[in-house]
C-alpha positions as CSV (number, residue, x, y, z in Angstrom):
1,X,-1.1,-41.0,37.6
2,X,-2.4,-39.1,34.5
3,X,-5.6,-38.0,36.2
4,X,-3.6,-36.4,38.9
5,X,-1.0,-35.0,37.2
6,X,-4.3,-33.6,35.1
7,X,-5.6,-32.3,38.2
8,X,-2.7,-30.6,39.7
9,X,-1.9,-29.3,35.6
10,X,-5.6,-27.8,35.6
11,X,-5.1,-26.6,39.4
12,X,-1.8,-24.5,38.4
13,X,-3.6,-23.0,35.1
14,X,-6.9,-21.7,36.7
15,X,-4.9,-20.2,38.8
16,X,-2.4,-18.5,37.0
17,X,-5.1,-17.6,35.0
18,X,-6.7,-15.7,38.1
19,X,-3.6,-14.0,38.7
20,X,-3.6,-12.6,35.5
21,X,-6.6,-11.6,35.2
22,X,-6.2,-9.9,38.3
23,X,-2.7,-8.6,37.4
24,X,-4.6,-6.6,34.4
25,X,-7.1,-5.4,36.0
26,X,-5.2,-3.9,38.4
27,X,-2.4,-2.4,36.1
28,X,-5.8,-1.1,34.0
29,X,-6.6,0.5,37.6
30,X,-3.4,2.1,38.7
31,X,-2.8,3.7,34.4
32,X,-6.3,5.2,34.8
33,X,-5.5,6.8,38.2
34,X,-2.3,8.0,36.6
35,X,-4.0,9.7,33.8
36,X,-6.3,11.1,35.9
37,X,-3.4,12.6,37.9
38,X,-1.6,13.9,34.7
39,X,-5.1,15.4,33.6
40,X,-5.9,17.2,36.7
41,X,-1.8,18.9,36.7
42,X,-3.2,20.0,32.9
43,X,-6.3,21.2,34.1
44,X,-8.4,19.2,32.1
45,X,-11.5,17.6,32.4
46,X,-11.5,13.5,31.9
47,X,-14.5,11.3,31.0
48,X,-14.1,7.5,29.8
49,X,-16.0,7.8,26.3
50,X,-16.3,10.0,23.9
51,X,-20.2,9.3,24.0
52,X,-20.4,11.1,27.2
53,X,-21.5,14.4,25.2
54,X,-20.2,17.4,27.6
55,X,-18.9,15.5,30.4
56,X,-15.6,16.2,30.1
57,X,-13.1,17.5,27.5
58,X,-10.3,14.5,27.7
59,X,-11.8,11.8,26.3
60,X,-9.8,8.2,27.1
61,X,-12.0,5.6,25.4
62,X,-11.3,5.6,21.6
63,X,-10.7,3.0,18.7
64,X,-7.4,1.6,17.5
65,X,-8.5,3.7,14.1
66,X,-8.8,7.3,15.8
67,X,-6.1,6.8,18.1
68,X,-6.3,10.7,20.4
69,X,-4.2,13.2,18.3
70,X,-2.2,14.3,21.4
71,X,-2.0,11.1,23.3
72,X,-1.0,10.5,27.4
73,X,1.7,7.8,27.7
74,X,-0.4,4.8,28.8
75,X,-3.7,5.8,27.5
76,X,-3.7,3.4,24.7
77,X,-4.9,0.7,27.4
78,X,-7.9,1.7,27.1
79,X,-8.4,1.6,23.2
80,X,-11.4,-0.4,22.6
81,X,-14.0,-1.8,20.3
82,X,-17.5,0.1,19.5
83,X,-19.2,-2.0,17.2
84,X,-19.9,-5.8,17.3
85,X,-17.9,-5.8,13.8
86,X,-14.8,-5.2,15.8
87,X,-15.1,-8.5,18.2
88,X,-16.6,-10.9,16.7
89,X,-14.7,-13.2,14.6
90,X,-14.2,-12.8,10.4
91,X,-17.4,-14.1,8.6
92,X,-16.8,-15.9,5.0
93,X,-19.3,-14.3,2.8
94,X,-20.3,-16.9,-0.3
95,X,-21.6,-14.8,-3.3
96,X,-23.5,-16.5,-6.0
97,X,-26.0,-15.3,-8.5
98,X,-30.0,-15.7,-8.2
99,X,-31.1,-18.7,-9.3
100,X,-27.6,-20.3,-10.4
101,X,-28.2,-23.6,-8.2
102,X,-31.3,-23.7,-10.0
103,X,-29.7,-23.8,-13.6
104,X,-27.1,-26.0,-12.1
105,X,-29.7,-28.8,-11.0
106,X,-31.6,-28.3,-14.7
107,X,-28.2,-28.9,-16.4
């Protein structure tokens, strides 16, 4: 009985996991048609990243450390990473002087 209730358990989960998936993409969807709407009452020019030199003057894409100064409701969904230091995961760094395991070995 383990193996099926297993089955049905891993069943349920892939697809919750589908809907949810699916449920973000699509609320990501309708926020960026909204901004777009509020941005075009405004009169002003969107573009996704500020990378996009002269493309548009309403940049959405920005870091969670420059946040926009005069932000849109809802445009902090689209906050995101720039630089592979920003995703992957922390890194202990060991430090040790030159030669110490050396010394160590020599006693």
């Amino acid at each position: 009985h383990r193996q099926h209730a297993e089955a049905i358990v891993a069943t349920f989960a892939e697809r919750a996991s589908s809907a949810t998936v699916k449920q973000w993409a699509l609320n990501r969807l309708d926020k960026w048609e909204e901004l777009a709407r509020v941005a075009h009452d405004k009169a002003m020019r969107l573009t996704y990243s500020p990378y996009d030199v002269d493309r548009g003057e309403r940049k959405l894409l920005h870091t969670a450390l420059e946040p926009p100064t005069d932000p849109i409701e809802g445009e902090e969904k689209f906050c995101a990473p720039t630089s592979m230091r920003d995703v992957e995961p922390a890194v202990h760094i060991w430090l040790s002087q030159p030669g110490a395991t050396k010394r160590k070995e020599q006693g």
